[in-house]
C-alpha positions in Angstrom: 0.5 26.1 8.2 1.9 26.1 11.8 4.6 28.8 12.7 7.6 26.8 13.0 6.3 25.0 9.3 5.9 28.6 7.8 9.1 30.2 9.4 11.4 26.8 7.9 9.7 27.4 4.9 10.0 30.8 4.5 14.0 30.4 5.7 14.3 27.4 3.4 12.6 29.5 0.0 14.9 32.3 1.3 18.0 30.6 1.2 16.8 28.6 -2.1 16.4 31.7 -4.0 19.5 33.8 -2.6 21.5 30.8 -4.6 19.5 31.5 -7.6 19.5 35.1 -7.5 22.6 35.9 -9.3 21.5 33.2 -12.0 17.4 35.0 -12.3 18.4 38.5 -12.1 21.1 37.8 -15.2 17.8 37.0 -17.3 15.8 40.0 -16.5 13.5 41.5 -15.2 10.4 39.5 -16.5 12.6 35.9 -15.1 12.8 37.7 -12.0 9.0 38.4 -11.9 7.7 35.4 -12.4 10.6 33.4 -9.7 8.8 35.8 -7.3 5.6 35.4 -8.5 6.3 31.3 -7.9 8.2 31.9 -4.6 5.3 33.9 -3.5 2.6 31.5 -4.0 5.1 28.9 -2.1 5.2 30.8 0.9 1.6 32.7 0.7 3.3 36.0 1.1 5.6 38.5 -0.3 8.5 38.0 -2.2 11.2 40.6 -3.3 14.5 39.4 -5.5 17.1 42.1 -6.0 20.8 42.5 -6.7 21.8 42.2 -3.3 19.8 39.3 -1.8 16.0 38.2 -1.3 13.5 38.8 1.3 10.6 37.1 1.9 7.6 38.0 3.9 5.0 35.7 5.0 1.2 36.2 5.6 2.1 35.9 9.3 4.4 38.7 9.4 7.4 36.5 9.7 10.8 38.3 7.6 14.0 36.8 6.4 16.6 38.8 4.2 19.8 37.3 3.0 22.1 38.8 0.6 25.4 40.8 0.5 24.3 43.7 2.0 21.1 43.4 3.3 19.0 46.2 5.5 17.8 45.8 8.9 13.9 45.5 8.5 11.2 48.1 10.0 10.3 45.0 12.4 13.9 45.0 14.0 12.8 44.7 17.9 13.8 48.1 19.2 15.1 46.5 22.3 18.0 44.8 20.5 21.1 46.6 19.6 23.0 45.5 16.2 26.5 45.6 15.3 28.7 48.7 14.0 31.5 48.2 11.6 29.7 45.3 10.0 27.7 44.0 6.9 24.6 42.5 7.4 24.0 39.6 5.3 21.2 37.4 6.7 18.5 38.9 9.1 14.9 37.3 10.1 11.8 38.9 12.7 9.6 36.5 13.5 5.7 37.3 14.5 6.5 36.7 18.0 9.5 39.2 18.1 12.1 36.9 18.1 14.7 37.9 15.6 18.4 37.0 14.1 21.2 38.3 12.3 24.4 37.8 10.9 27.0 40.5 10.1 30.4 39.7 8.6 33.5 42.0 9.8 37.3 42.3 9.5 37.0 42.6 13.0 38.8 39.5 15.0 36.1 37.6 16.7 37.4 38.9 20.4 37.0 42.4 18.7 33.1 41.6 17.7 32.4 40.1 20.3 33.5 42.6 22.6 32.1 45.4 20.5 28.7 43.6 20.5 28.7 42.5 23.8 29.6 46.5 24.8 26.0 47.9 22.9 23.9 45.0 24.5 25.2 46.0 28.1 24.7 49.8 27.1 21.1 48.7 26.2 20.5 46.7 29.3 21.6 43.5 29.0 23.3 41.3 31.7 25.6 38.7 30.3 25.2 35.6 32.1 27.6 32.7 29.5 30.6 33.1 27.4 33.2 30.7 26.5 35.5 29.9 23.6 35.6 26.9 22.2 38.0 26.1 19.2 38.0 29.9 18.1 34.4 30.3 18.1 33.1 32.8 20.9 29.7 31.5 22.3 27.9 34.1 24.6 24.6 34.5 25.8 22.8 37.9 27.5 19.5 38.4 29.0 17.5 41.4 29.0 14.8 43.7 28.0 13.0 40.6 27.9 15.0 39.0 25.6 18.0 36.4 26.0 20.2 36.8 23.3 22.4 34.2 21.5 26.1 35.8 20.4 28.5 33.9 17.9 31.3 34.7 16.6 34.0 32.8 14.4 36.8 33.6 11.9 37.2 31.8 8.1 38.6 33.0 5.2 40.0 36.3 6.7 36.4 37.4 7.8 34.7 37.1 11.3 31.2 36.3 11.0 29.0 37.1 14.0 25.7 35.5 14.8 23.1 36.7 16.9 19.5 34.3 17.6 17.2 36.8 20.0 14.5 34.6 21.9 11.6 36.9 23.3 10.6 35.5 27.1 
């Protein structure tokens, strides 16, 4: 399976089965085995279902979480900062060091933005885009061999921030 197959299908399964969570962890715990037993064979790597989300792992190190609440992985490139004051509820690390997250905050997105784009020039970053356009902030930083992707946009009385982190 190429990369860019395995990582759409490993985001894909992941997505999949964070809709279905709620519904297979309500049946128990052997429901929940075998949907990760079948999600695993799917991707051809590691499957985890919980109360708060899914993570899937493939056999080529690639790692998506989504959830509620979801933890930063052990692969989270060092040489990216994350955001304070929010709630991490979809994160991926590709093989190649790539990564991206989204945190949701009652923050305004000027706020997160602003808070973000502070701990990526503390870490080294240069920003070299930002504009708004129709309330969603778009910026982009390069750094640390990394340009970084920033995001950030109000609905429902929450500010979402996104972050895509390209390695080269």
């Amino acid at each position: 399976m190429t990369p860019t197959r395995s990582r759409m299908s490993a985001a894909m399964l992941a997505a999949l089965l964070a809709i279905a969570t709620p519904l297979v962890t309500s049946c128990g715990d052997v429901a929940q085995s075998v949907a990760e037993q079948a999600a695993e064979q799917a991707v051809g790597g590691n499957v985890d279902i919980n109360d708060e989300g899914v993570t899937v792992t493939d056999d080529e190190g690639n790692e998506v979480a989504m959830g509620t609440d979801v933890a930063l992985p052990d692969n989270w490139p060092a040489e990216i900062p994350t955001l304070d004051g929010g709630t991490l509820s979809m994160v991926s690390v590709q093989s190649d060091g790539s990564a991206s997250a989204m945190w949701l905050t009652d923050a305004t997105p000027q706020e997160a933005t602003d808070t973000y784009g502070a701990a990526l020039e503390s870490a080294g970053y240069t920003q070299s885009q930002t504009s708004n356009m129709g309330g969603m902030i778009v910026s982009e930083y390069t750094g640390n061999g990394y340009t970084v992707s920033v995001n950030s946009i109000e609905a429902d009385g929450k500010t979402t921030l996104m972050l895509s982190a390209t390695k080269g």
